[in-house]
Backbone atoms as SQL, in Angstrom:
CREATE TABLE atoms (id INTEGER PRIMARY KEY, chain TEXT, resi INTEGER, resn TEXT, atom TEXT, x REAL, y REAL, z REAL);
INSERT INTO atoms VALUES
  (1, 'A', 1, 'UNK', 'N', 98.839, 93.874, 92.256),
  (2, 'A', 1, 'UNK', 'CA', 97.596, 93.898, 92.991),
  (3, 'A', 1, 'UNK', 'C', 97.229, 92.506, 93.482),
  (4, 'A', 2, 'UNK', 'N', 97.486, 91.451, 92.654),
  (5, 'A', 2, 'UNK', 'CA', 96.889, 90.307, 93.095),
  (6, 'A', 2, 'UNK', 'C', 97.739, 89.623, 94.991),
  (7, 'A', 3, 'UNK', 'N', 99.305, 90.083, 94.737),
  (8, 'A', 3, 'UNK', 'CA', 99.981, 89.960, 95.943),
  (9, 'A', 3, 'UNK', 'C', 99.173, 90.286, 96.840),
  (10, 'A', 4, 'UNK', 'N', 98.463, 91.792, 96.777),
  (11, 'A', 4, 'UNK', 'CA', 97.452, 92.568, 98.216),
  (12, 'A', 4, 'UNK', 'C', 96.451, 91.827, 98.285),
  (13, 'A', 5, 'UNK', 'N', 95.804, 90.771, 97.383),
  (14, 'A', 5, 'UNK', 'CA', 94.862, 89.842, 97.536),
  (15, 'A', 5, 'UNK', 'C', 94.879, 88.664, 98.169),
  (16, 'A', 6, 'UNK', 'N', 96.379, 88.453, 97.994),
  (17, 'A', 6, 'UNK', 'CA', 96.636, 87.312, 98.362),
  (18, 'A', 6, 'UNK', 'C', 97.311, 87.470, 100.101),
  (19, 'A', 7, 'UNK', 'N', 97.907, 88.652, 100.136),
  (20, 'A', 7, 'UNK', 'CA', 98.294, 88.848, 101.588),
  (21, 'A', 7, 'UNK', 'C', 96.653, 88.655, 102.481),
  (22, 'A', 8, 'UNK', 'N', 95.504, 89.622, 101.772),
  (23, 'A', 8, 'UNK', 'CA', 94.737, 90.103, 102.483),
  (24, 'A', 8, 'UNK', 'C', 94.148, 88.648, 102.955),
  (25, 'A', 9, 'UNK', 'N', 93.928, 87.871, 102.117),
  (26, 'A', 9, 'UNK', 'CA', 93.384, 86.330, 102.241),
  (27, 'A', 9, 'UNK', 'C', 93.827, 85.612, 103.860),
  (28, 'A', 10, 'UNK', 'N', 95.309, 86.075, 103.350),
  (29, 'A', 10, 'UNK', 'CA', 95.863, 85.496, 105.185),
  (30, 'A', 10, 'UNK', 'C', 95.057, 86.314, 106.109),
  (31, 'A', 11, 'UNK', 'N', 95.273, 87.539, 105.742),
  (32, 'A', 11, 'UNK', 'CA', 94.881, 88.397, 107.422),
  (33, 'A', 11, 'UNK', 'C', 92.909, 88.118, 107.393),
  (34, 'A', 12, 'UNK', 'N', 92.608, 88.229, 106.521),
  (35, 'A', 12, 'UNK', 'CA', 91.228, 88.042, 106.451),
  (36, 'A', 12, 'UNK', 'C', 90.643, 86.656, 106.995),
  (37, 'A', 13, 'UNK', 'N', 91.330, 85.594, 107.227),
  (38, 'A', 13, 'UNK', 'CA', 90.788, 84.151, 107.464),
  (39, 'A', 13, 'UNK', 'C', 91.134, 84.465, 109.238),
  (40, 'A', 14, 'UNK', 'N', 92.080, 85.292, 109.583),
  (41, 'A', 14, 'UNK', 'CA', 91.525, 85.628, 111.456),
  (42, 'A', 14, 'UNK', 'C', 90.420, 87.176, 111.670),
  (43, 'A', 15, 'UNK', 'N', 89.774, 87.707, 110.879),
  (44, 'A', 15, 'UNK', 'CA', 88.952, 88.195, 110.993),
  (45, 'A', 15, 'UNK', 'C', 87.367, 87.325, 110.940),
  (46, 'A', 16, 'UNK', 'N', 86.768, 87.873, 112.111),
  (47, 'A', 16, 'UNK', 'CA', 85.264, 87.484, 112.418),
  (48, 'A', 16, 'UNK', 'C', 84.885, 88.093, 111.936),
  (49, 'A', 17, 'UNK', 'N', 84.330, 88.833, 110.803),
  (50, 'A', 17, 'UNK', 'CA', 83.640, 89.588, 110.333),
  (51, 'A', 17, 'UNK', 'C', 83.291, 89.558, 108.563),
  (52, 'A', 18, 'UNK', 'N', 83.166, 91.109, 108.407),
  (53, 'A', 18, 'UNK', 'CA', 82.447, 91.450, 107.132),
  (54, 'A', 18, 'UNK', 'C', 83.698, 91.342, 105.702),
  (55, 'A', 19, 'UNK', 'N', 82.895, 90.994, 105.011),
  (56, 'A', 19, 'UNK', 'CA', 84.244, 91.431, 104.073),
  (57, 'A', 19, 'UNK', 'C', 84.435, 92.241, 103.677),
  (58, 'A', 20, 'UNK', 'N', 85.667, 92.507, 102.964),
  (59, 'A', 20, 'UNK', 'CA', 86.148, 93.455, 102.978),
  (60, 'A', 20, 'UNK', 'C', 86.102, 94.299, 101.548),
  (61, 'A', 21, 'UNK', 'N', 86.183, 95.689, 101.348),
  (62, 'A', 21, 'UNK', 'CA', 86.246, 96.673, 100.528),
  (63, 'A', 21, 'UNK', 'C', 87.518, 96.901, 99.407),
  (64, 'A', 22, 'UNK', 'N', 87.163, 96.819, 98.448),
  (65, 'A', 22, 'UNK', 'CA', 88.374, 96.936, 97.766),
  (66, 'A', 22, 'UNK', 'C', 88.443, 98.491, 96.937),
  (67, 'A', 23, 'UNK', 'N', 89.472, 99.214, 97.115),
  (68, 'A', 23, 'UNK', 'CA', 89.211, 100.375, 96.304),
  (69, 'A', 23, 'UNK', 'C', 90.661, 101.000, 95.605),
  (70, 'A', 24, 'UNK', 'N', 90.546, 102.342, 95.083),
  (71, 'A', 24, 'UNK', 'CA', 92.128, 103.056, 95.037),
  (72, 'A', 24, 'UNK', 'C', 91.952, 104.559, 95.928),
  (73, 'A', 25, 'UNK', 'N', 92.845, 104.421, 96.070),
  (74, 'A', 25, 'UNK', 'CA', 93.301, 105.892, 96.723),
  (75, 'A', 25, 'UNK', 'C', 93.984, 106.796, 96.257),
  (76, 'A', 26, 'UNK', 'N', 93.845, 107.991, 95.763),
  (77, 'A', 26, 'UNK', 'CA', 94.977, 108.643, 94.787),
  (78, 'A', 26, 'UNK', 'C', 95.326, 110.088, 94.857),
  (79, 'A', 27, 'UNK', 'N', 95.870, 110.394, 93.852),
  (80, 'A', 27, 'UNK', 'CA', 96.092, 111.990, 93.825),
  (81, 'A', 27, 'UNK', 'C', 97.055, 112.042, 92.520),
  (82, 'A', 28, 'UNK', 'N', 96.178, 112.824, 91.317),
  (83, 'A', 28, 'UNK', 'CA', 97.194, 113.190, 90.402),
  (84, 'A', 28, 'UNK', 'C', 97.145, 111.847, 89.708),
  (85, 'A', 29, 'UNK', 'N', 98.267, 111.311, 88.997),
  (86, 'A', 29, 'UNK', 'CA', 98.412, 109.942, 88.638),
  (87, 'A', 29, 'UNK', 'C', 99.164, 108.816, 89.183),
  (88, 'A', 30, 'UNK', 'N', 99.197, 109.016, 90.792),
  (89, 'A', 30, 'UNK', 'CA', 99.800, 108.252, 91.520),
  (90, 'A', 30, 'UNK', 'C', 98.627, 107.522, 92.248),
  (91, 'A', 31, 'UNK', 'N', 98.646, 105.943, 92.569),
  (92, 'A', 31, 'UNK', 'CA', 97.259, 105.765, 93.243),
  (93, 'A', 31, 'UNK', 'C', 97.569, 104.440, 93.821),
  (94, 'A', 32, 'UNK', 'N', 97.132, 103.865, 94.945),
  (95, 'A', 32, 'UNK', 'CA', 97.301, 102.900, 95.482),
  (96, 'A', 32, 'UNK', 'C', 96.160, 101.935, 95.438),
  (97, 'A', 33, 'UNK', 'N', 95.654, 100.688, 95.793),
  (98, 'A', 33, 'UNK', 'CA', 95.143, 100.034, 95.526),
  (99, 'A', 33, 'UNK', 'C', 94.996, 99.458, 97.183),
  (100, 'A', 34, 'UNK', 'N', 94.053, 99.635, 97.743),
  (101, 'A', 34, 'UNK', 'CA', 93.423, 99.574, 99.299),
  (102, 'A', 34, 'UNK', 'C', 92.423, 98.025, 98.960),
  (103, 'A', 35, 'UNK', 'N', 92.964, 97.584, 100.283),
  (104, 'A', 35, 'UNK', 'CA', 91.814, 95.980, 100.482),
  (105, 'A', 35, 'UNK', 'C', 91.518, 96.281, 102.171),
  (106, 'A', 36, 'UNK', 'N', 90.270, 97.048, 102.572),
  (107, 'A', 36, 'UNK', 'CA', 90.125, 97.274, 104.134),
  (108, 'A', 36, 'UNK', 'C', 88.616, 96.257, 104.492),
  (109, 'A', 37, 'UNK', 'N', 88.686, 96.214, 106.125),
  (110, 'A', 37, 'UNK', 'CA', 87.322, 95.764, 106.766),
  (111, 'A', 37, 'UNK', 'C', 87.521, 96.146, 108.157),
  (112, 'A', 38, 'UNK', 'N', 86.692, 96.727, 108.465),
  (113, 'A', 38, 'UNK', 'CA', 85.723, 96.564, 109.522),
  (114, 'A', 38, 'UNK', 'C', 85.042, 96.333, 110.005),
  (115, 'A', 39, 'UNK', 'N', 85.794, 95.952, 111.399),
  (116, 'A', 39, 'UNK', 'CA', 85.273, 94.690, 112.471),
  (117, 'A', 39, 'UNK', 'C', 84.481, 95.344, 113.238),
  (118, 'A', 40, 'UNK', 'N', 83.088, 95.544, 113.370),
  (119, 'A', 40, 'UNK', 'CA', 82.411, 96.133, 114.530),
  (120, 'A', 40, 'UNK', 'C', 82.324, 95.298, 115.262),
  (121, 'A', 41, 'UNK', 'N', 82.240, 95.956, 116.417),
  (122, 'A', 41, 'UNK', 'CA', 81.975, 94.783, 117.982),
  (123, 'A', 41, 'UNK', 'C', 83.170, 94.075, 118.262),
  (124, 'A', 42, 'UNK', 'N', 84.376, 94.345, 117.984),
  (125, 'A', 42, 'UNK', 'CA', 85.111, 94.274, 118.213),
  (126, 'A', 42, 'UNK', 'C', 86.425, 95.370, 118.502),
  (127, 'A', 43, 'UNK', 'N', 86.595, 95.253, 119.581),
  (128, 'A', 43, 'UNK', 'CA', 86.588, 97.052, 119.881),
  (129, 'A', 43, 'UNK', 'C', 88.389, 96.411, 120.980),
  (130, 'A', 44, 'UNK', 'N', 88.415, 97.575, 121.729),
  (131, 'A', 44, 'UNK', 'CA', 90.003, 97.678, 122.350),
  (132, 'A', 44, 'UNK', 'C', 90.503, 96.304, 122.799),
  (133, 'A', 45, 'UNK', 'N', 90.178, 95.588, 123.621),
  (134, 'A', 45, 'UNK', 'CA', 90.349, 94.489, 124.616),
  (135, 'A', 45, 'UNK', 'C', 90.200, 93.486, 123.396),
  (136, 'A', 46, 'UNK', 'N', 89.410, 93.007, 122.816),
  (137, 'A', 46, 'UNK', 'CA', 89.428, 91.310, 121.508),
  (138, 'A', 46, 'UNK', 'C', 90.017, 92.280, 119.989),
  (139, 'A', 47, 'UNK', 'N', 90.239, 93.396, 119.839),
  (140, 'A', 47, 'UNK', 'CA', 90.735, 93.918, 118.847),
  (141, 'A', 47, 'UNK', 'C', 92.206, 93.947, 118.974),
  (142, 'A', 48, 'UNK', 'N', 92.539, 94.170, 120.180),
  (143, 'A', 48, 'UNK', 'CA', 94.509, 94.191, 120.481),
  (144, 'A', 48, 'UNK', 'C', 94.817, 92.648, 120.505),
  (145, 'A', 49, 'UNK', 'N', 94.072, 91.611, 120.895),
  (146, 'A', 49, 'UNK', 'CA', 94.028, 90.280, 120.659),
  (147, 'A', 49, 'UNK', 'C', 94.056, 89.626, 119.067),
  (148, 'A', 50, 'UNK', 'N', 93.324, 90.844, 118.885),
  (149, 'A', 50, 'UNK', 'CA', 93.300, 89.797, 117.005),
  (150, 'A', 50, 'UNK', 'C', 94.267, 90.661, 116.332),
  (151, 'A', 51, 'UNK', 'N', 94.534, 92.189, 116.186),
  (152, 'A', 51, 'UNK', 'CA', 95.918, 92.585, 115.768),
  (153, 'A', 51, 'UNK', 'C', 97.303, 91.632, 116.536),
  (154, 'A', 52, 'UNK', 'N', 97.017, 91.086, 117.749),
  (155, 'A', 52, 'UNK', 'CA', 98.123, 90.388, 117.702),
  (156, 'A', 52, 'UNK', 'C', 98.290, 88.752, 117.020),
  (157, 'A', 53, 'UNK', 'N', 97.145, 88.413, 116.887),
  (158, 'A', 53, 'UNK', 'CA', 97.229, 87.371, 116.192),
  (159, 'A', 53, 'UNK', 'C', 97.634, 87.487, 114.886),
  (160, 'A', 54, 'UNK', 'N', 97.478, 89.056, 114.121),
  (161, 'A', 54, 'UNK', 'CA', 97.676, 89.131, 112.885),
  (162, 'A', 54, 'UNK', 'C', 98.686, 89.446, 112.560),
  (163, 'A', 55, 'UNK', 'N', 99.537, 89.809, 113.844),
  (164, 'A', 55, 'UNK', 'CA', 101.200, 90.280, 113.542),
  (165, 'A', 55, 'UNK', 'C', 102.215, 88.826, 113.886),
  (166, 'A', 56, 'UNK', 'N', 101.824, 88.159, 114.320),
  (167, 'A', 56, 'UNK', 'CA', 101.687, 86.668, 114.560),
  (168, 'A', 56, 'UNK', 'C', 101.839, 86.079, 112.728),
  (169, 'A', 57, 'UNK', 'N', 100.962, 86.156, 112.566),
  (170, 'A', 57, 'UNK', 'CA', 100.944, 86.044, 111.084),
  (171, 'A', 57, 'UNK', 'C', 101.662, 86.359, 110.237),
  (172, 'A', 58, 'UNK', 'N', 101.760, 87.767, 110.386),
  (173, 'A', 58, 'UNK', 'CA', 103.245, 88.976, 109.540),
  (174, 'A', 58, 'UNK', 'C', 104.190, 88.139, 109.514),
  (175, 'A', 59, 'UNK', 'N', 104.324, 88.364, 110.907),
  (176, 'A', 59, 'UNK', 'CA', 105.687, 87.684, 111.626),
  (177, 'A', 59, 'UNK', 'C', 106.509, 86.805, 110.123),
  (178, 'A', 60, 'UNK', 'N', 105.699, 85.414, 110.637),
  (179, 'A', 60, 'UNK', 'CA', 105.901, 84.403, 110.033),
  (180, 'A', 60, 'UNK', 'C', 106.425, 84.345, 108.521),
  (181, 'A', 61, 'UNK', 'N', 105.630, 85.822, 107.396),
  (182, 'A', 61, 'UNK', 'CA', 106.212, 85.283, 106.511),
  (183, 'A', 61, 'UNK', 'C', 107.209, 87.003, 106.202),
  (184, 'A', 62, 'UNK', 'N', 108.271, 87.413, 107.233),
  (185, 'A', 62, 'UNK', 'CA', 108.470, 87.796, 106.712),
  (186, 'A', 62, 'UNK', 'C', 108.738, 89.733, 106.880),
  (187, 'A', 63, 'UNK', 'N', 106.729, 89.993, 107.428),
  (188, 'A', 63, 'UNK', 'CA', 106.823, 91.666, 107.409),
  (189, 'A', 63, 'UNK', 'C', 107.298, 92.124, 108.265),
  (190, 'A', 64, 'UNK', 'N', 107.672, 93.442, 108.372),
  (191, 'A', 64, 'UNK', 'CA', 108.115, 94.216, 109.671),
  (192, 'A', 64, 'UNK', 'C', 106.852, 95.162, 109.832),
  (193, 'A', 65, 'UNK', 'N', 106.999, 94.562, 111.733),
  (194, 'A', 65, 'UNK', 'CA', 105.945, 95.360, 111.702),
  (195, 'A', 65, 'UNK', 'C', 106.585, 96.438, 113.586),
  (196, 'A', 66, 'UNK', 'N', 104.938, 97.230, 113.754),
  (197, 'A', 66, 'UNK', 'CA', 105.902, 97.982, 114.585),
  (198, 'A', 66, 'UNK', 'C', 104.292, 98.322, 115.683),
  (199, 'A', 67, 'UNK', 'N', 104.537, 98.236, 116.534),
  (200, 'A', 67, 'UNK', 'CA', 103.201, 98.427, 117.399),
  (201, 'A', 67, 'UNK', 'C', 102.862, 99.973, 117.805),
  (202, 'A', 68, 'UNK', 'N', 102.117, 100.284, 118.316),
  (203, 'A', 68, 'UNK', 'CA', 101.865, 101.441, 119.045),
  (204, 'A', 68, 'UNK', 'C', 100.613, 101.883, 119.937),
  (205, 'A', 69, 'UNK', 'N', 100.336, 102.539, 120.433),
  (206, 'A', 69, 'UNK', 'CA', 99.007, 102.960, 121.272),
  (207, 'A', 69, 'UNK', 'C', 98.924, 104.681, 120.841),
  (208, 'A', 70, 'UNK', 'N', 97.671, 105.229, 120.446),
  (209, 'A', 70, 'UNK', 'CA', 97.315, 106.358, 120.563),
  (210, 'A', 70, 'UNK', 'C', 96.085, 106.638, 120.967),
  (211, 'A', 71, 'UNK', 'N', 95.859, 107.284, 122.030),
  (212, 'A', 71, 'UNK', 'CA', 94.332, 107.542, 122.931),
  (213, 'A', 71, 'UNK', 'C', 93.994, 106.824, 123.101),
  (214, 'A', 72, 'UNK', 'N', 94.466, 105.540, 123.415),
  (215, 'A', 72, 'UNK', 'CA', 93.626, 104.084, 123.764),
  (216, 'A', 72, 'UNK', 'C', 93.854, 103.073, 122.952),
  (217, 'A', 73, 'UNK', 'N', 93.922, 103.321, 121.902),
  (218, 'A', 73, 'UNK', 'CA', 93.840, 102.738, 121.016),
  (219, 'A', 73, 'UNK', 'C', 94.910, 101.795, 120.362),
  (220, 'A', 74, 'UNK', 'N', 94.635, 100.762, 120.243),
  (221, 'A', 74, 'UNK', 'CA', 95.441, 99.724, 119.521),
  (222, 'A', 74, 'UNK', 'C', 95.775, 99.678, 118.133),
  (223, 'A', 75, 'UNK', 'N', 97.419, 100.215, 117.815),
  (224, 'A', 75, 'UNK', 'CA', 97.558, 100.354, 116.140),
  (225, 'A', 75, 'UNK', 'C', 98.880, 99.486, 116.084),
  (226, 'A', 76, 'UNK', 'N', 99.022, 98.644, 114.626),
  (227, 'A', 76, 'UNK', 'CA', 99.919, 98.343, 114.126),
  (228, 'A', 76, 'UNK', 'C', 100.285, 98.495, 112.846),
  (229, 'A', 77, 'UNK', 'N', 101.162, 98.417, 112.706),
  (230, 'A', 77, 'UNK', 'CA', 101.740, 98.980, 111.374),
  (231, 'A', 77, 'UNK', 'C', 102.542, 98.038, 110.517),
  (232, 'A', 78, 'UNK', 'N', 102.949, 97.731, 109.461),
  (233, 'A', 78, 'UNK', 'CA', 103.706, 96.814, 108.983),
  (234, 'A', 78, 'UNK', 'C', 103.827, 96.888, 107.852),
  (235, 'A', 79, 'UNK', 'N', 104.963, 96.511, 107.065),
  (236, 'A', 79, 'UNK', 'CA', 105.408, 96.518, 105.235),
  (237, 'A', 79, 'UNK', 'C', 106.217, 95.210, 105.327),
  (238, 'A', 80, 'UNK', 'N', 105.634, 94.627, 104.036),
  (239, 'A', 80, 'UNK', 'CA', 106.621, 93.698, 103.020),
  (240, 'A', 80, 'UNK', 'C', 107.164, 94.222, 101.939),
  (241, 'A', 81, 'UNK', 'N', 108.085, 94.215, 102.006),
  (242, 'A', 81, 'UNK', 'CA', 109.056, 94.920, 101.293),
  (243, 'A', 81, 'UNK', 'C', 108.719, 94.099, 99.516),
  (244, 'A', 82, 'UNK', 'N', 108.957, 92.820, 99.255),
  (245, 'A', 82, 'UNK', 'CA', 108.316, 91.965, 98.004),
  (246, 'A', 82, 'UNK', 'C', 107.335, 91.278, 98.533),
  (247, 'A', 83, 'UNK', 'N', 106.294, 91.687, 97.564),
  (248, 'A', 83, 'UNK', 'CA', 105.744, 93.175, 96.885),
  (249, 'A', 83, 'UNK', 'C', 105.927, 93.795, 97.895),
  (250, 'A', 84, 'UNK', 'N', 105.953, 95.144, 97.708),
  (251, 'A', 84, 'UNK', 'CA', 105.676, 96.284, 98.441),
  (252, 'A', 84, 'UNK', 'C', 104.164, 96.414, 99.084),
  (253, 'A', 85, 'UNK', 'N', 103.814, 95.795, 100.052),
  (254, 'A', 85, 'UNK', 'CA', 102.530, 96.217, 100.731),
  (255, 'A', 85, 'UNK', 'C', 102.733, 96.971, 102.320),
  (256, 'A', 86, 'UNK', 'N', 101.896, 97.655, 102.394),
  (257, 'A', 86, 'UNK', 'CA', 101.575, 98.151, 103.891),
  (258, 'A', 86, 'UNK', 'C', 100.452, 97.625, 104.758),
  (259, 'A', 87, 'UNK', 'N', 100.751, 97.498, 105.783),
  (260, 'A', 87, 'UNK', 'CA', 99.324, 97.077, 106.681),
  (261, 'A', 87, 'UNK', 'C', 99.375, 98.256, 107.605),
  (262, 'A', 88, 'UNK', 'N', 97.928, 98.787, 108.201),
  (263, 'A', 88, 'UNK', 'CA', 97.412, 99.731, 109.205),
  (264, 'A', 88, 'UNK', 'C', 96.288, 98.808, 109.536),
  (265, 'A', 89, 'UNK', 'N', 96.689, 98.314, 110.953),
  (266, 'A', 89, 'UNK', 'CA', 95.369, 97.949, 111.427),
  (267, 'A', 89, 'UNK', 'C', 95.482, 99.023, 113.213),
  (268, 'A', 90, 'UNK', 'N', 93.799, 98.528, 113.195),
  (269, 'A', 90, 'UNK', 'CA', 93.469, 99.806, 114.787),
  (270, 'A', 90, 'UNK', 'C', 92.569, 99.324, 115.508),
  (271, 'A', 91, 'UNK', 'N', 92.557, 99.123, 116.640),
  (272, 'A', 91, 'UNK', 'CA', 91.469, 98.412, 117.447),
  (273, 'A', 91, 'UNK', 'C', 90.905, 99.745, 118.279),
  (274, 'A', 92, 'UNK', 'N', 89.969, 100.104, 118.274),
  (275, 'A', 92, 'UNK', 'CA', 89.532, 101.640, 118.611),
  (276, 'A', 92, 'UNK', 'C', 88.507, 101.119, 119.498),
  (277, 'A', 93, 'UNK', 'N', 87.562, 101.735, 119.836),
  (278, 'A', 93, 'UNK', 'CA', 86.317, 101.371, 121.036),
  (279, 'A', 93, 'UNK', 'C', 85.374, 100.543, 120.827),
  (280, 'A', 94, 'UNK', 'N', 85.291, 100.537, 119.192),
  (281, 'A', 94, 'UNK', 'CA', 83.832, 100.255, 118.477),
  (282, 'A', 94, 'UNK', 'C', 83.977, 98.795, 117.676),
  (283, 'A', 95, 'UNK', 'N', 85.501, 99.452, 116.971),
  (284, 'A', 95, 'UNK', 'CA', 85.668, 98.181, 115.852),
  (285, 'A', 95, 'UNK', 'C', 86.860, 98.405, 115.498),
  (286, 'A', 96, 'UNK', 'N', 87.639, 97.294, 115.138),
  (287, 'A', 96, 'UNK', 'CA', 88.808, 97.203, 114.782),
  (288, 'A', 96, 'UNK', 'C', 88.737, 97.202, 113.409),
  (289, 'A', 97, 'UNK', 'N', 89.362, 98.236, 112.464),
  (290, 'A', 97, 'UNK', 'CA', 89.927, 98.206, 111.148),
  (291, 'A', 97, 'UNK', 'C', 91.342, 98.001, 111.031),
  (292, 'A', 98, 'UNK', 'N', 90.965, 97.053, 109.341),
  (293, 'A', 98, 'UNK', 'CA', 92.557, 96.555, 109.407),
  (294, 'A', 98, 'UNK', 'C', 92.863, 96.989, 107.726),
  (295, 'A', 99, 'UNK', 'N', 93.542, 97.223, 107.083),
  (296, 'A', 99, 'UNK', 'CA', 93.878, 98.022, 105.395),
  (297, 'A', 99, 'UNK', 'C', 95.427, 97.535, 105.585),
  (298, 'A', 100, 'UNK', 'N', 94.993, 97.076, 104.608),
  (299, 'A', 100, 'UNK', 'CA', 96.005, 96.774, 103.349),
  (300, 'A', 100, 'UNK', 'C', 96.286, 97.701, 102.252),
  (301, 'A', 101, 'UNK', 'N', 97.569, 98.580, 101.803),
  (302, 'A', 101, 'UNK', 'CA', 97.532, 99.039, 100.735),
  (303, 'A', 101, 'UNK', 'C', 98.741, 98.631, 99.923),
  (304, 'A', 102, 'UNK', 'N', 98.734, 99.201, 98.823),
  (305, 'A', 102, 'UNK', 'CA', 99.879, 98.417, 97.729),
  (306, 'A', 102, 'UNK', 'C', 100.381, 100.237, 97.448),
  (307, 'A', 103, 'UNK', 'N', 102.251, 99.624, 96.569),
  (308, 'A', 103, 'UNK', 'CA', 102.816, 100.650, 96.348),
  (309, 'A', 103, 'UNK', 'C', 102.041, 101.649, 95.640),
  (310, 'A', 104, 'UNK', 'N', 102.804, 102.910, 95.423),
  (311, 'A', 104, 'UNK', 'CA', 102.270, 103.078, 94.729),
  (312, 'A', 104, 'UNK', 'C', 101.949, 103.423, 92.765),
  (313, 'A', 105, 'UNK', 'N', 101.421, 103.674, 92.303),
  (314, 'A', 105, 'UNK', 'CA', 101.456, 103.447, 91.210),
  (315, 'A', 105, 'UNK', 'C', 100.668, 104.377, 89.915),
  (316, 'A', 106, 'UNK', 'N', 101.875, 104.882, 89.090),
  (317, 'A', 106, 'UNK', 'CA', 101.469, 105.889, 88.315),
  (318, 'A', 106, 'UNK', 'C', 100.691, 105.339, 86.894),
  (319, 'A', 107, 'UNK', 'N', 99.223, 105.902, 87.109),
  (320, 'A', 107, 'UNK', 'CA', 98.212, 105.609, 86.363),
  (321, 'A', 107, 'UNK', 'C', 97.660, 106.761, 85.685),
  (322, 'A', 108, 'UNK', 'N', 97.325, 107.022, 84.516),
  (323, 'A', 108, 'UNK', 'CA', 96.333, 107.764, 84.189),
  (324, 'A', 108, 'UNK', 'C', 95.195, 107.393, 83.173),
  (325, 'A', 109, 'UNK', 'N', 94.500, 108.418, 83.336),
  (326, 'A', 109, 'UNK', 'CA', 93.630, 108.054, 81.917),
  (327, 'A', 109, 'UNK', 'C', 92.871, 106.816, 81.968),
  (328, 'A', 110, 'UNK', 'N', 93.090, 106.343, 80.554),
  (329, 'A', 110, 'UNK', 'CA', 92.859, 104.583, 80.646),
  (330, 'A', 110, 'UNK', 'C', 93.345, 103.192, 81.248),
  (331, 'A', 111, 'UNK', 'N', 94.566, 104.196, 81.535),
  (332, 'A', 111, 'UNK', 'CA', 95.073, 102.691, 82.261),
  (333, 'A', 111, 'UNK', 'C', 94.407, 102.721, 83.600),
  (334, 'A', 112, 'UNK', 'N', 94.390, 104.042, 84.286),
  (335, 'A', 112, 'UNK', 'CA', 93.434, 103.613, 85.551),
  (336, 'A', 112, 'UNK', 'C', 92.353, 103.051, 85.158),
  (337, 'A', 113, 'UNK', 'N', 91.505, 103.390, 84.442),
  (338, 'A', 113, 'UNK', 'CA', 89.671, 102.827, 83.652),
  (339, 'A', 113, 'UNK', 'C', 90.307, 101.588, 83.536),
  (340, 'A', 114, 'UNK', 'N', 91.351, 100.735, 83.095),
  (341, 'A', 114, 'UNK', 'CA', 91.343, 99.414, 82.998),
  (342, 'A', 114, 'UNK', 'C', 91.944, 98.491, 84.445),
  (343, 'A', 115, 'UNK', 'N', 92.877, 98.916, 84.849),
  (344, 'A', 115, 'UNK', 'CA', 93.053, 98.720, 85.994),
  (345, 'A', 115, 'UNK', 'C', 91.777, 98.406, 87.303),
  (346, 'A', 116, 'UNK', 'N', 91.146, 99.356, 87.285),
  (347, 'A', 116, 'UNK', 'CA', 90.427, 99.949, 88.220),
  (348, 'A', 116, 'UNK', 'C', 88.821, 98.357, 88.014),
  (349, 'A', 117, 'UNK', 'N', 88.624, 98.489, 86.499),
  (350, 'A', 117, 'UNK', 'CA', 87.879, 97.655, 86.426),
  (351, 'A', 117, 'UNK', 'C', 88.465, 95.829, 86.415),
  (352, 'A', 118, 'UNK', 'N', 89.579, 95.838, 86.056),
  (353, 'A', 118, 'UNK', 'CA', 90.002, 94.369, 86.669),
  (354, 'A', 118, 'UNK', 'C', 89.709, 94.125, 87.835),
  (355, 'A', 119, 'UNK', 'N', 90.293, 95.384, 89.249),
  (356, 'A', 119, 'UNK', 'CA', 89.913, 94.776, 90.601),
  (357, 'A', 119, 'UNK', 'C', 88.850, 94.355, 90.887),
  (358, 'A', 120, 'UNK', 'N', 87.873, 95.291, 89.808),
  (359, 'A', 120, 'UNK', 'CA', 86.266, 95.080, 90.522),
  (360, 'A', 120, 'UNK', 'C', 85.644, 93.709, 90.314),
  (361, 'A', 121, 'UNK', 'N', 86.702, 92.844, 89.168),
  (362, 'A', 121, 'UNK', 'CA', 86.105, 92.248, 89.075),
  (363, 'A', 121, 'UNK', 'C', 86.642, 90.714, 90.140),
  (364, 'A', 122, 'UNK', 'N', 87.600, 91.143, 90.820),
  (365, 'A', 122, 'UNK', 'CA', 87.974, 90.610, 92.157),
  (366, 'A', 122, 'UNK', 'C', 86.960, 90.232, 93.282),
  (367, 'A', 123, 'UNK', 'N', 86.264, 91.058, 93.569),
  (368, 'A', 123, 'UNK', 'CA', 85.112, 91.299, 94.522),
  (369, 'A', 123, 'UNK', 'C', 84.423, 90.773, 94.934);
């Protein structure tokens, strides 16, 4: 987890905005560990500008990443293979969101309750 903290740190220092959300995502005892923000007011036209600055970034140390357009919209995609992280960022009309997630990872019980409360205390 601390790797997705430390990736997010890079992509987060070219974001103008809010900070960002830290959470898990799961199903069953498999669960990932999400670092997202959204950029309002920053929308298609300065949002495809700052996803490219942020693949710019990738680039450099490393991720593969892969572009695309759907309905307008500005998406990129990308994994580092060590650690295993994913990036989804989207420059949409309104605001560009960008997420970070980590592999994933079989938790239950208490180890999620302990887990879960280390990140928070990230925040």
């Amino acid at each position: 987890m601390a790797a997705i903290v430390d990736a997010w740190d890079r992509v987060s220092a070219l974001l103008p905005g809010p900070e960002a959300t830290l959470g898990w995502r799961g199903a069953g005892d498999r669960h990932r560990f999400v670092v997202q923000a959204a950029v309002p007011g920053v929308g298609r036209g300065s949002g495809t500008r700052l996803l490219r600055e942020i693949a710019v970034a990738a680039d450099r140390v490393g991720w593969h990443l892969a572009a695309a357009e759907r309905r307008g919209a500005c998406l990129l995609r990308g994994r580092c293979d060590r650690p295993p992280i994913e990036l989804r960022a989207e420059a949409g009309l309104g605001a560009t969101v960008v997420r970070l997630r980590g592999a994933p990872l079989h938790l239950a019980g208490g180890d999620l309750s302990r887990v879960v409360a280390e990140a928070a205390t990230w925040a």
